[in-house]
VOBA-1610 file (N, C-alpha, C; in pm, whole numbers, padded with zeros to 5 digits, always signed):
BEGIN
Unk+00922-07959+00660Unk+00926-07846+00752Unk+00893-07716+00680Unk+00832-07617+00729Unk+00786-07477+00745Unk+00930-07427+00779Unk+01034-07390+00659Unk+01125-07283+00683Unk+01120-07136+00695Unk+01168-07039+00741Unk+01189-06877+00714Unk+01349-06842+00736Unk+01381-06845+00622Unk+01534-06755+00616Unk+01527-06582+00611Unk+01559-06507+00770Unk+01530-06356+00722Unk+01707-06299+00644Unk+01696-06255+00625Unk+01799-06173+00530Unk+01796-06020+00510Unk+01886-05979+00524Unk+01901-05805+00476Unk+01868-05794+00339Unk+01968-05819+00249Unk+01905-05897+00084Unk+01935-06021+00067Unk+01900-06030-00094Unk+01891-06149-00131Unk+01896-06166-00268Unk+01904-06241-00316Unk+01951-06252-00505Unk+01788-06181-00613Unk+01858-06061-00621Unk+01948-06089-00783Unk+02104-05977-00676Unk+02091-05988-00537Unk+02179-05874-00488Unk+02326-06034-00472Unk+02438-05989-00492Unk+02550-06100-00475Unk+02663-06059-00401Unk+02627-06049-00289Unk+02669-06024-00155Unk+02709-06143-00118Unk+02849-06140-00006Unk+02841-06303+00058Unk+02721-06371+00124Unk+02699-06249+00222Unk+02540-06329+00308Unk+02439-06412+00172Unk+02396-06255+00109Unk+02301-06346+00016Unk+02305-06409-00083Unk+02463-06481-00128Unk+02459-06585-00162Unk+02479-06734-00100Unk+02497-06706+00009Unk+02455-06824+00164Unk+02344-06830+00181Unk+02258-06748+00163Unk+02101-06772+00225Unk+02042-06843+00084Unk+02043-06755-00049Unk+02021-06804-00167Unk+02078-06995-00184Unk+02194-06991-00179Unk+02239-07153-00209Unk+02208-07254-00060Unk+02124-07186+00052Unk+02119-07304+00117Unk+01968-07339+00097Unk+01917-07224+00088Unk+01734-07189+00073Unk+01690-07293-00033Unk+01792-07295-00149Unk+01727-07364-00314Unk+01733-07519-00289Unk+01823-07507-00238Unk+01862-07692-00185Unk+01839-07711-00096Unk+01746-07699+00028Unk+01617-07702+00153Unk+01489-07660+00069Unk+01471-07612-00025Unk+01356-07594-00097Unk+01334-07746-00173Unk+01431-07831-00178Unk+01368-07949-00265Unk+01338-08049-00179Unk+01377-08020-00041Unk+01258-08127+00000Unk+01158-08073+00134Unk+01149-07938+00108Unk+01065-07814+00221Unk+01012-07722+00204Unk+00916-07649+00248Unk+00849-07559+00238Unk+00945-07425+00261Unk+00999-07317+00146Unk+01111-07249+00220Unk+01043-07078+00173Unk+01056-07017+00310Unk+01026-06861+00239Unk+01139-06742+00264Unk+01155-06652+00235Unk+01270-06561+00236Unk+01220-06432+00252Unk+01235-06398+00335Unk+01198-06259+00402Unk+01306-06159+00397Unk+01328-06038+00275Unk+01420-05960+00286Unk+01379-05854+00257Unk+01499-05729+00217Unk+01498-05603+00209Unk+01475-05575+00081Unk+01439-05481+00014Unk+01463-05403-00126Unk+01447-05265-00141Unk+01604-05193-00080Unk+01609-05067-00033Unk+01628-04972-00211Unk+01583-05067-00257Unk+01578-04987-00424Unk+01413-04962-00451Unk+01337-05072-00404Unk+01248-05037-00411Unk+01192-05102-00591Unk+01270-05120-00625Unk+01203-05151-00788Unk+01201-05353-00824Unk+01255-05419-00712Unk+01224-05572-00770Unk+01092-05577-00719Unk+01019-05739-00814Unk+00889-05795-00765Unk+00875-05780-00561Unk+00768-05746-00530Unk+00742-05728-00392Unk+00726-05944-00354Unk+00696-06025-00472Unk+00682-06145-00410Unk+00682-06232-00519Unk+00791-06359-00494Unk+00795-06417-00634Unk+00852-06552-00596Unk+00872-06672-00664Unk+00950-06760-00644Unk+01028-06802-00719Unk+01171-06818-00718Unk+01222-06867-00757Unk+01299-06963-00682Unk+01342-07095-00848Unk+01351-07188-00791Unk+01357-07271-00662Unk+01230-07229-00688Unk+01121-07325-00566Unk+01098-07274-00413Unk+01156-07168-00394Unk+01201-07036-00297Unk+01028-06933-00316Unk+01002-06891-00195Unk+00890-06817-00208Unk+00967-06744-00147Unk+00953-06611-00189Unk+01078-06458-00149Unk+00954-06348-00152Unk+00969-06259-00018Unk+00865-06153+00010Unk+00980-06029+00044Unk+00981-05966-00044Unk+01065-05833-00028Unk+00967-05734+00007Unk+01092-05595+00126Unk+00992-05488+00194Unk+01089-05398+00176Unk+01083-05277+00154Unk+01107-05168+00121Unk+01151-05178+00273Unk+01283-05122+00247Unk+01371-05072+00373Unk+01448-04924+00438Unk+01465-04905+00489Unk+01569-04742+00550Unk+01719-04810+00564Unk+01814-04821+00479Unk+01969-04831+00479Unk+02067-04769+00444Unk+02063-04657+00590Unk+02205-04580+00522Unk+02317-04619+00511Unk+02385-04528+00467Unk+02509-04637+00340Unk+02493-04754+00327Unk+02410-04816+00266Unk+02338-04962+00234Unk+02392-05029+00378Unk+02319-04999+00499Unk+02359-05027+00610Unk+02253-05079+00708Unk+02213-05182+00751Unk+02125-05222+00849Unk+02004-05233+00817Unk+01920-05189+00661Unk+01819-05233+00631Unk+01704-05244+00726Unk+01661-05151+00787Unk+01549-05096+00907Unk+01416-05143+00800Unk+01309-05208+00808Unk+01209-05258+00770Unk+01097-05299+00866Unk+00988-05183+00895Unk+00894-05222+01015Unk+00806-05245+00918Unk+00788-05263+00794Unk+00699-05303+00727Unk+00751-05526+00718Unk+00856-05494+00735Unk+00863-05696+00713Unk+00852-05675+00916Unk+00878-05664+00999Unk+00852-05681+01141Unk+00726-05685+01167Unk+00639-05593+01130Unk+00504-05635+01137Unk+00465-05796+01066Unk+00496-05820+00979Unk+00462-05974+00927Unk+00519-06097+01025Unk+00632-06010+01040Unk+00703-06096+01115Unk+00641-06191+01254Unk+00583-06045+01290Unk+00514-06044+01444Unk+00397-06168+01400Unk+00359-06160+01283Unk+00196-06205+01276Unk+00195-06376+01210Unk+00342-06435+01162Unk+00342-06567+01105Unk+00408-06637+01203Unk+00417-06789+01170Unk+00481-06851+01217Unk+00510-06993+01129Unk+00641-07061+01160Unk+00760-07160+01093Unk+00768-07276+01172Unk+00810-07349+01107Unk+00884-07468+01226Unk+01035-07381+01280Unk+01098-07329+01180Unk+01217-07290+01184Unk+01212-07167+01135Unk+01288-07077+01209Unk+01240-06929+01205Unk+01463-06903+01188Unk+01554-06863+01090Unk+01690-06858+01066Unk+01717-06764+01027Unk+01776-06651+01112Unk+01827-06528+01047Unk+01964-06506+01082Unk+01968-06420+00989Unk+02074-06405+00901Unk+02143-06258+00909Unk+02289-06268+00928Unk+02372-06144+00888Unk+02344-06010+01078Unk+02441-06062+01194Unk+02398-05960+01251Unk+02413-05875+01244Unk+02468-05835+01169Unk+02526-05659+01090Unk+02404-05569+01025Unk+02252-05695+01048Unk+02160-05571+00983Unk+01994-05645+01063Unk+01964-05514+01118Unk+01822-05535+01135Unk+01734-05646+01145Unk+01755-05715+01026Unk+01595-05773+01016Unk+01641-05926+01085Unk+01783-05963+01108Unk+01811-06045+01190Unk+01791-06027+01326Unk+01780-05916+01397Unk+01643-05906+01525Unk+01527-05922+01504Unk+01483-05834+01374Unk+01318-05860+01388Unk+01291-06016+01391Unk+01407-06121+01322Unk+01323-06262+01325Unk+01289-06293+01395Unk+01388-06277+01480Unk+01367-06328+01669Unk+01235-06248+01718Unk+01098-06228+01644Unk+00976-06176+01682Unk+00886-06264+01617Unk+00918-06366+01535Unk+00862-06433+01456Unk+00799-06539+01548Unk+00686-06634+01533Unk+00638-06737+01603Unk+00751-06861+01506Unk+00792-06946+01602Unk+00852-07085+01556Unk+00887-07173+01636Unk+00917-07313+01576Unk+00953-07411+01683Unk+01107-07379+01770Unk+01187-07365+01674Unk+01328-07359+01673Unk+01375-07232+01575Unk+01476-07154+01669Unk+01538-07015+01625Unk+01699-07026+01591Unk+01713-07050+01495Unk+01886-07025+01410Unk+01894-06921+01377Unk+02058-06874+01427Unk+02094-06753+01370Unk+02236-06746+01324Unk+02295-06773+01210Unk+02439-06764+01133Unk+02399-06605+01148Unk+02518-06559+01228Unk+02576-06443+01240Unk+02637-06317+01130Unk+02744-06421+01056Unk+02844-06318+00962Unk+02885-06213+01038Unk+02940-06270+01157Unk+02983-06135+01236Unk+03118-06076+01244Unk+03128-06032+01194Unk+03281-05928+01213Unk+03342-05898+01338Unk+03257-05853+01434Unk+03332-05772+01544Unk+03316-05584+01556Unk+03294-05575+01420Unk+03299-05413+01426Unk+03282-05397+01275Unk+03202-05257+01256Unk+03160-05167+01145Unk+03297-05189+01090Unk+03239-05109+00946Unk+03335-05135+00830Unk+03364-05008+00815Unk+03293-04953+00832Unk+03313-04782+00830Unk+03295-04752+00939Unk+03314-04551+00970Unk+03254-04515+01092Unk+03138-04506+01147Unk+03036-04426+01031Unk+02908-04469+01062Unk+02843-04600+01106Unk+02917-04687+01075Unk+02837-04871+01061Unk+02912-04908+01195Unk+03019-04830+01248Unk+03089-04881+01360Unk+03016-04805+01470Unk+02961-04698+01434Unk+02870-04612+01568Unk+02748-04690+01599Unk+02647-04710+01433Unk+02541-04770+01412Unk+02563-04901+01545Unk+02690-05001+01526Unk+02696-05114+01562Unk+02703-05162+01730Unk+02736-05001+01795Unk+02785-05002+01958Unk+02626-04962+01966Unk+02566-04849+01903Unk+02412-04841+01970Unk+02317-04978+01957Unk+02373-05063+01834Unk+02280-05166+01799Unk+02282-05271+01898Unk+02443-05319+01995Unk+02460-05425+02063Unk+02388-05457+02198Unk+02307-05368+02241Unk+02214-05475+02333Unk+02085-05500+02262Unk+02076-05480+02148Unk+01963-05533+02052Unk+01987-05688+02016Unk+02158-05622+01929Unk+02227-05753+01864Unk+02212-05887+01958Unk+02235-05836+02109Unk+02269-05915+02262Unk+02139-06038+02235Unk+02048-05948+02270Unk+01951-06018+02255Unk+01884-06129+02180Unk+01886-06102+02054Unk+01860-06181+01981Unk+01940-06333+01963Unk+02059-06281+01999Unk+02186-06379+01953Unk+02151-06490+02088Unk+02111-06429+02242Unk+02078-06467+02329Unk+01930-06588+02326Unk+01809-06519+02228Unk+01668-06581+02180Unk+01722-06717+02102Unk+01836-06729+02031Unk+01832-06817+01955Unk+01859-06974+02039Unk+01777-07065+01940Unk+01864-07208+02030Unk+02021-07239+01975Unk+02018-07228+01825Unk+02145-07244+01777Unk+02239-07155+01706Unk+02324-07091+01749Unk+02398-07004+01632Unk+02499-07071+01591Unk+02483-07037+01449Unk+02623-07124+01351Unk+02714-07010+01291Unk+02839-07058+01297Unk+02949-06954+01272Unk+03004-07077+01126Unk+03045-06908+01049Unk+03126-06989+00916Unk+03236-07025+00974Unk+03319-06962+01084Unk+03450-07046+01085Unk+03501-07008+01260Unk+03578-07023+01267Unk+03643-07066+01428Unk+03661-06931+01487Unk+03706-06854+01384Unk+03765-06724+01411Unk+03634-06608+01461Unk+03531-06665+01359Unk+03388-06611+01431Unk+03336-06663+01541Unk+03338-06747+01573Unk+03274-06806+01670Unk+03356-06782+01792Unk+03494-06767+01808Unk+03587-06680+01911Unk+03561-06583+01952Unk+03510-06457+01806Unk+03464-06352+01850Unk+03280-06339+01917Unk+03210-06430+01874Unk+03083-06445+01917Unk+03060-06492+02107Unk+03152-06580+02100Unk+03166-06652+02239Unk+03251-06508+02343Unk+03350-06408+02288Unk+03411-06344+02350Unk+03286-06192+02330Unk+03269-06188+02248Unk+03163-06060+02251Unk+03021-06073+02357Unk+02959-06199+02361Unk+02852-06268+02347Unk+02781-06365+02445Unk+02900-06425+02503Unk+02920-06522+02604Unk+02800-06605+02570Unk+02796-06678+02419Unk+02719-06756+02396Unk+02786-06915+02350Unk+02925-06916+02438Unk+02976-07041+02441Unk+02871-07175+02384Unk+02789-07207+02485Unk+02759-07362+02440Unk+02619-07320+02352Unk+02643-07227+02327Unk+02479-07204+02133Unk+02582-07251+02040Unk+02703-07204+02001Unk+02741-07210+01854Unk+02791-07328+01821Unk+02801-07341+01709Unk+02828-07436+01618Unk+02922-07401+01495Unk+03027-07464+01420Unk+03090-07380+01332Unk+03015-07507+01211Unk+02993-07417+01102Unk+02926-07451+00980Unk+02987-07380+00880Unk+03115-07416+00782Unk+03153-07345+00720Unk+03086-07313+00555Unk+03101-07157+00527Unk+03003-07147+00414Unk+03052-07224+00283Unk+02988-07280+00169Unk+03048-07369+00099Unk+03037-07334-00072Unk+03052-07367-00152Unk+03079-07330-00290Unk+03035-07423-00355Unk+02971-07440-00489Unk+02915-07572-00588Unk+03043-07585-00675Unk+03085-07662-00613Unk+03245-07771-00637Unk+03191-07798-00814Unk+03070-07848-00854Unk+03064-07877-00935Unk+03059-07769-01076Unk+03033-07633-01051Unk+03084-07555-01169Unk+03245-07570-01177Unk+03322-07610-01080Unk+03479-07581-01115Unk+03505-07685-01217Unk+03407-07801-01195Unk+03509-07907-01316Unk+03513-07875-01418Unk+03669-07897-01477Unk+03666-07885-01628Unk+03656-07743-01627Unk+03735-07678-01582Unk+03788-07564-01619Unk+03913-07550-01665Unk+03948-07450-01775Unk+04050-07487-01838Unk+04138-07348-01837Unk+04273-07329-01812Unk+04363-07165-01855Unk+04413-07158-01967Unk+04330-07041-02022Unk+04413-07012-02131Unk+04550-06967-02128Unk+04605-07027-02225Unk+04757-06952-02272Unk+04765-06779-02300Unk+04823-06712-02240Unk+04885-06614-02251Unk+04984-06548-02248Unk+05027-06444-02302Unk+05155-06347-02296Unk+05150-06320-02184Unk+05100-06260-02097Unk+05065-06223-01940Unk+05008-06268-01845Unk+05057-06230-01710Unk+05028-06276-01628Unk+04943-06243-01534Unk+04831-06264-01442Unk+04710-06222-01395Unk+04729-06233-01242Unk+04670-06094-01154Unk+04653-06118-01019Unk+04479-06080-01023Unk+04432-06155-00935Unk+04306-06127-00899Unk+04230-06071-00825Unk+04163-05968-00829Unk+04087-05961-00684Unk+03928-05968-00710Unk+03854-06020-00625Unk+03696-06018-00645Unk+03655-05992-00541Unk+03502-05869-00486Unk+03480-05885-00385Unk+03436-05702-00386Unk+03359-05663-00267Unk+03318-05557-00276Unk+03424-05454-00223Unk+03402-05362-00302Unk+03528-05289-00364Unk+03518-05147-00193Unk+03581-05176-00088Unk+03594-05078+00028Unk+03737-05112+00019Unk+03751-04989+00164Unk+03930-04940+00200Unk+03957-05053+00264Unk+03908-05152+00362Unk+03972-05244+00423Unk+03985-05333+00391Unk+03929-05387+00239Unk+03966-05487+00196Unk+04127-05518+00136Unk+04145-05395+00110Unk+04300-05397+00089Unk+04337-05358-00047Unk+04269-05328-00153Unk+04273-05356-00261Unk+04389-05266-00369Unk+04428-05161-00216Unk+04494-05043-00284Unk+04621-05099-00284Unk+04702-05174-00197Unk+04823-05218-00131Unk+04859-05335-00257Unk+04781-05358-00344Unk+04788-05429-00458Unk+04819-05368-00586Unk+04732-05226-00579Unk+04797-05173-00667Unk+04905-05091-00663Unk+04972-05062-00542Unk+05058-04996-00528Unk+05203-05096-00564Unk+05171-05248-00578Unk+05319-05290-00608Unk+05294-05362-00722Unk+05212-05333-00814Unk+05228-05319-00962Unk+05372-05279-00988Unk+05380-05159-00998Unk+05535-05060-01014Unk+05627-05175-01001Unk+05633-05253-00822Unk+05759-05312-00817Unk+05757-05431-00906Unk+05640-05488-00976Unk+05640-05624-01017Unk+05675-05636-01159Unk+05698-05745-01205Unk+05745-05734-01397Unk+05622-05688-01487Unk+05669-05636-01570Unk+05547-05557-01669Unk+05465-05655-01742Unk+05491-05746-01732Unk+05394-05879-01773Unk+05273-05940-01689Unk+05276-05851-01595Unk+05235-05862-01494Unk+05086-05740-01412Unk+04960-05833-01444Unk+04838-05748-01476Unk+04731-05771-01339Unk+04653-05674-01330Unk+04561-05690-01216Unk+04456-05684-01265Unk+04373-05759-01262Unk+04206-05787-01248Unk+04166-05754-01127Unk+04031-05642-01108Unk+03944-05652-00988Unk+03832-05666-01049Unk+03741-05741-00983Unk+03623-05761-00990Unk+03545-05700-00874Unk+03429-05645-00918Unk+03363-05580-00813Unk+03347-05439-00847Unk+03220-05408-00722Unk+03203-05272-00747Unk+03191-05228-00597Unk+03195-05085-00572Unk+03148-05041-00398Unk+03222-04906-00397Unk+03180-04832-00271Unk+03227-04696-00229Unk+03336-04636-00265Unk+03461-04788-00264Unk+03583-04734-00297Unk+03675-04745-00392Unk+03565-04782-00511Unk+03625-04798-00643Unk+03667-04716-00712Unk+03638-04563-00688Unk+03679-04417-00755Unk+03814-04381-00696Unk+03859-04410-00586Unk+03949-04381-00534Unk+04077-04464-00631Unk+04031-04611-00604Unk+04102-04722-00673Unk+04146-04705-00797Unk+04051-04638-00901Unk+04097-04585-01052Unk+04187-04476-01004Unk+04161-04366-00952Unk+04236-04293-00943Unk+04366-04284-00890Unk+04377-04400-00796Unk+04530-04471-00809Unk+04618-04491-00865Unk+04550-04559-00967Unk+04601-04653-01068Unk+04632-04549-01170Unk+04539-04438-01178Unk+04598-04344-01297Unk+04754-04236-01236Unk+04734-04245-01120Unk+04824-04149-01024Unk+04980-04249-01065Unk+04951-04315-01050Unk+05064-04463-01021Unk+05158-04480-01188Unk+05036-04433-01282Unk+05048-04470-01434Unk+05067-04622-01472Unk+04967-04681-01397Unk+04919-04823-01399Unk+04779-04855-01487Unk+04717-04754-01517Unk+04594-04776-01610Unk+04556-04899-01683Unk+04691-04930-01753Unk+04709-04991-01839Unk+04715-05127-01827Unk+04816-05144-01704Unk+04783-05272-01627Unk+04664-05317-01510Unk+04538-05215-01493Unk+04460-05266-01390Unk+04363-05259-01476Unk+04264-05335-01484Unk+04167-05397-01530Unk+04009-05364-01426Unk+03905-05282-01431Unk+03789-05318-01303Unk+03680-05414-01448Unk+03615-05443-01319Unk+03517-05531-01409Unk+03354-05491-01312Unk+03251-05531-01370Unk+03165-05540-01252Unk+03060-05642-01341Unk+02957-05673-01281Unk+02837-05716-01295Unk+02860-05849-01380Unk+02989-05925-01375Unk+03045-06044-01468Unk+02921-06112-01454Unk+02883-06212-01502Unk+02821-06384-01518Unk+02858-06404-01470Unk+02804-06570-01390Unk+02891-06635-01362Unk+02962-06679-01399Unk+02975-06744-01546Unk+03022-06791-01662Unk+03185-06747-01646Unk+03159-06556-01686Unk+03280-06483-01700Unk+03379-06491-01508Unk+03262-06535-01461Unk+03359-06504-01309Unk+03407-06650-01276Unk+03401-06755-01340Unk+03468-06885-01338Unk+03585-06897-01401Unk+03586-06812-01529Unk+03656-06821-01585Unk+03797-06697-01598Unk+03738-06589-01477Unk+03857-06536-01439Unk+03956-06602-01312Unk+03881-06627-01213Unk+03931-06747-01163Unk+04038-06876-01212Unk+04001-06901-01314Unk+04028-07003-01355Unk+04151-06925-01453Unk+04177-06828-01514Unk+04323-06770-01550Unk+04420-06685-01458Unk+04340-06741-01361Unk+04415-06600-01293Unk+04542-06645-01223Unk+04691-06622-01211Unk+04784-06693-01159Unk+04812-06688-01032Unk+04744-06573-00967Unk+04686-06577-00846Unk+04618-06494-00791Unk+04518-06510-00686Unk+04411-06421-00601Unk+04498-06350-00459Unk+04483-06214-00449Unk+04495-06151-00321Unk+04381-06123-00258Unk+04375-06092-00205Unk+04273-06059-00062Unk+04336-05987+00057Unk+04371-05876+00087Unk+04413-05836+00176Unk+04351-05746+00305Unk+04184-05801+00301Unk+04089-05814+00382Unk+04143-05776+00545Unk+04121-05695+00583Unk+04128-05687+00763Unk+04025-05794+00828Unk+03908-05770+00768Unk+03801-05790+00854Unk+03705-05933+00727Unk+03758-06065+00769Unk+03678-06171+00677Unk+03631-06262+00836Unk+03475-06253+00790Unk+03414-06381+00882Unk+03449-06546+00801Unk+03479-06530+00681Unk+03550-06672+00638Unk+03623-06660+00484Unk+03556-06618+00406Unk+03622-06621+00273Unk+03571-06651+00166Unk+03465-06679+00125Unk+03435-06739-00003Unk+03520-06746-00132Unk+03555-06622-00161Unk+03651-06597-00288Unk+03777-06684-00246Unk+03833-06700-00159Unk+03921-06793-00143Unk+03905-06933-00138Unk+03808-06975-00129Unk+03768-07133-00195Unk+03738-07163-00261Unk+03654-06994-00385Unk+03637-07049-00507Unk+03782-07033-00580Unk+03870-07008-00568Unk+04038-06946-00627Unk+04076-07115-00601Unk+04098-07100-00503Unk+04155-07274-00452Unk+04081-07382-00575Unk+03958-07385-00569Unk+03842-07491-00645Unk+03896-07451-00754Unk+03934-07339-00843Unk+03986-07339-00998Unk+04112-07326-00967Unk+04201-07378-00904Unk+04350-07410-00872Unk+04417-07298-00919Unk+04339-07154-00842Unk+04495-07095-00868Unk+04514-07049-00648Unk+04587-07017-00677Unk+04706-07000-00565Unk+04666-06829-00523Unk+04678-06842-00347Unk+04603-06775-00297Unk+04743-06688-00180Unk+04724-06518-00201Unk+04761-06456-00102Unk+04659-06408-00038Unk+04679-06377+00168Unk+04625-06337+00187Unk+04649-06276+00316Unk+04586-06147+00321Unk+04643-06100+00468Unk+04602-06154+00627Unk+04743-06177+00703Unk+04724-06250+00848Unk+04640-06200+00948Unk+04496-06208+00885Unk+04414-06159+00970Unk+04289-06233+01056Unk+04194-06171+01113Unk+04039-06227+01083Unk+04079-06402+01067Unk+03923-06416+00996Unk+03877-06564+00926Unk+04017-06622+00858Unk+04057-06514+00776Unk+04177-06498+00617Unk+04268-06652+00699Unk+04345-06639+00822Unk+04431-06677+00903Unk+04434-06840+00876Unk+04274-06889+00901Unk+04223-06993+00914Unk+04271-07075+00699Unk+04266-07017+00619Unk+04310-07055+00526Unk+04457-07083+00444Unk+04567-07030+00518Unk+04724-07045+00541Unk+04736-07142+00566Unk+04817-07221+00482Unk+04937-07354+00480Unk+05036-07349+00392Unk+05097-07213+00340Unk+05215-07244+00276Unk+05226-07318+00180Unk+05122-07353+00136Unk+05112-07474+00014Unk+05045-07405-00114Unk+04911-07377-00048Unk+04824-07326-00184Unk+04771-07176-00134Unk+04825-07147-00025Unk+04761-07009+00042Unk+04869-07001+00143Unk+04865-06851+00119Unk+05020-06762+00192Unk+04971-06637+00277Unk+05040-06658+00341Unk+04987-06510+00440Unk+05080-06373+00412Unk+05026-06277+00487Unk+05129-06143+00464Unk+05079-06031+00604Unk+05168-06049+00635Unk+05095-05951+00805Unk+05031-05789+00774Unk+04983-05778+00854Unk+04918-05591+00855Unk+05053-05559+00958Unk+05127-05431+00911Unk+05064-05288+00784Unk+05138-05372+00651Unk+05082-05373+00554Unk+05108-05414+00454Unk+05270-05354+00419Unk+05328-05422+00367Unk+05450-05367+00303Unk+05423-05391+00133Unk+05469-05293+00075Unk+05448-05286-00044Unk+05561-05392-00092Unk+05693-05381-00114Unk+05821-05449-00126Unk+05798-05634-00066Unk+05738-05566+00021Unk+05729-05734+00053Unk+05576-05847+00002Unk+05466-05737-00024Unk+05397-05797-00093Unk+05475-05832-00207Unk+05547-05778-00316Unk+05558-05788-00424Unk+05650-05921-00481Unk+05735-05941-00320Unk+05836-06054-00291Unk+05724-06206-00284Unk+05612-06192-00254Unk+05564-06242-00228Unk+05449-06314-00318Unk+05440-06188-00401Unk+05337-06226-00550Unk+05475-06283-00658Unk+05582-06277-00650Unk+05683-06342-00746Unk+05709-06462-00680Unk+05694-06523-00544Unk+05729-06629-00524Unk+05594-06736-00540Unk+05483-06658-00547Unk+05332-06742-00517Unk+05292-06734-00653Unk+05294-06647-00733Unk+05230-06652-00926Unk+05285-06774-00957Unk+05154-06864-00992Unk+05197-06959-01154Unk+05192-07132-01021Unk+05192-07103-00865Unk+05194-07209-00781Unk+05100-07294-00852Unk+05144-07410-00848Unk+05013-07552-00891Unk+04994-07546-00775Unk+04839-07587-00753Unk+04742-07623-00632Unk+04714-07750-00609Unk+04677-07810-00504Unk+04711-07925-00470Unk+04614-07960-00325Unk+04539-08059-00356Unk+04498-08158-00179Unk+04423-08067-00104Unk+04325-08000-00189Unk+04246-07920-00146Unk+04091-07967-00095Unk+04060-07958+00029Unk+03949-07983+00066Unk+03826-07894+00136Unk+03754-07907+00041Unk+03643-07719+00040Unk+03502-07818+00076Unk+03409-07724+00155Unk+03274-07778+00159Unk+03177-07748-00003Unk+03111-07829-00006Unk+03053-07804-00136Unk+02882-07769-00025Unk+02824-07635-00097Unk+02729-07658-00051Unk+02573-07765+00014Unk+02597-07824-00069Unk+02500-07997-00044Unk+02591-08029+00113Unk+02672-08015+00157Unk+02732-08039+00291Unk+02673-07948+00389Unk+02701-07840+00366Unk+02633-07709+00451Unk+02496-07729+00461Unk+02442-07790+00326Unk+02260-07822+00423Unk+02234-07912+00449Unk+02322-08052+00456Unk+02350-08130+00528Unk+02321-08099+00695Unk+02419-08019+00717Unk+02476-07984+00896Unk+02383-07871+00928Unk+02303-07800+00826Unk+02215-07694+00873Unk+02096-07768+00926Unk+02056-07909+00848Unk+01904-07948+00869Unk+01928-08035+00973Unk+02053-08087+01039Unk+02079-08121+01188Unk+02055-08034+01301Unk+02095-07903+01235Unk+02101-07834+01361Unk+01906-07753+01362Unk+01858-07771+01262Unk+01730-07754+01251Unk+01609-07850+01334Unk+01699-07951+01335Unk+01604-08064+01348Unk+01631-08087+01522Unk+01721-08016+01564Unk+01776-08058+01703Unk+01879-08185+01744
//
């Protein structure tokens, strides 16, 4: 088959979307013709290249606050090719309408839909965008949701009941084996993930203070609201115990995972989770707030919930009862599954 995955970005960018489009594209590339149609609102990667085995055509885009990726330079192409399978991606940006202009047999569209902007601008952007969004979501034959909680909101926003399908996003099970924790004097909380106000990330550092001094925070990540976040931490006189990181390896990001005694996430707004299945896959033990997608990963076993408005006191009750949990009877999709159920729903 003649694939087209459109995308807002795409790797070397490590975003959730575009590492879903990236890990399903490479493994449909070994036995298909696969191309990748995205943004490059920097303007400085190759305009066209392949990797592993991926033919990728980047277009200079308009994205304020790296937001919606407007590209009438990829819509014009768009208008003028055609696929067996025409699959876009992410309705939170642009060029997942323009696909739906593309010539093809069959139109997929995985959503990543939230429900609402992340900010205010992206929440105004998102009410003018929805009889655009309507549409497209409407053009498609199949839409696939990462998890139940999206597809509730797609069917209730959308009234595209009998299109969706839930396809949850999946992780290569096989970097976790044989990971090993080092021994230490201290003890590690985690966070990974792009660094905004609703992810929660502040409500973590605020019960540092209440927790034992052996007791350290790792964030990983970078974004809008990482200046604020240091400046917390220096306000707090936590410096010492918070840790930022950015631009890790993968190497280094397996292996924080893999010491970490446990991951928070206190996310409002998750269409499913990734960081929480890779935490689970290197067995450490998972908080997370009772929200969104987050909800769908709670069993009291290896993942704990904590309601909105956050309590500081009671997070902290909560990171002393969950640090150091052994993990256990965990069952995660490994990507090779996800393009499994994608090339079904491709194929009709």
């Amino acid at each position: 088959m003649k694939i087209l995955q459109v995308c807002p970005k795409y790797y070397p960018f490590l975003g959730g979307v575009d590492q879903h489009v990236r890990n399903i594209s490479e493994r449909l590339a070994r036995g298909h013709e696969v191309t990748v149609f995205t943004c490059d609102p920097s303007g400085h990667l190759p305009k066209e290249e392949t990797l592993n085995g991926v033919r990728i055509k980047r277009f200079r885009s308009f994205s304020p606050q790296d937001a919606y990726h407007v590209s009438f330079e990829m819509l014009t192409e768009l208008r003028h090719c055609s696929f067996d399978v025409v699959h876009g991606h992410s309705y939170h940006a642009i060029p997942l309408l323009f696909s739906s202009y593309a010539g093809r047999r069959r139109f997929v569209v995985t959503a990543h839909y939230h429900g609402h902007g992340s900010t205010r601008l992206r929440d105004t952007l998102m009410s003018l965008y929805k009889p655009l969004g309507r549409r497209a979501l409407r053009e498609a034959d199949v839409i696939t949701a990462v998890s139940n909680y999206e597809k509730a909101l797609l069917v209730r926003d959308f009234q595209v009941k009998d299109k969706v399908v839930v396809i949850p996003s999946g992780i290569d099970l096989d970097e976790f084996k044989g990971l090993q924790k080092v021994d230490r004097s201290y003890k590690t909380i985690l966070c990974v993930g792009r660094l905004e106000e609703y992810k929660g990330v502040q409500y973590i550092i605020r019960t540092l203070p209440l927790l034992d001094k052996d007791i350290h925070l790792d964030i990983v990540g970078g974004g809008p609201y990482k200046e604020k976040l240091v400046g917390l931490a220096r306000e707090l006189r936590m410096e010492n115990r918070v840790r930022f990181h950015q631009n890790l390896s993968k190497s280094e990001l397996l292996s924080k995972y893999a010491n970490a005694d446990v991951f928070v996430l206190l996310s409002k707004y998750e269409a499913f989770g990734t960081v929480i299945a890779e935490s689970l896959a290197a067995g450490t033990p998972c908080i997370v707030a009772n929200t969104s997608a987050l909800m769908e990963w709670i069993n009291n076993k290896n993942c704990f919930g904590i309601d909105y408005p956050i309590a500081v006191d009671n997070l902290a009750q909560l990171v002393t009862e969950v640090i150091g949990k052994l993990v256990s009877d965990v069952k995660l999709w490994d990507w090779d599954d996800v393009v499994r159920e994608t090339l079904r729903v491709y194929k009709g």
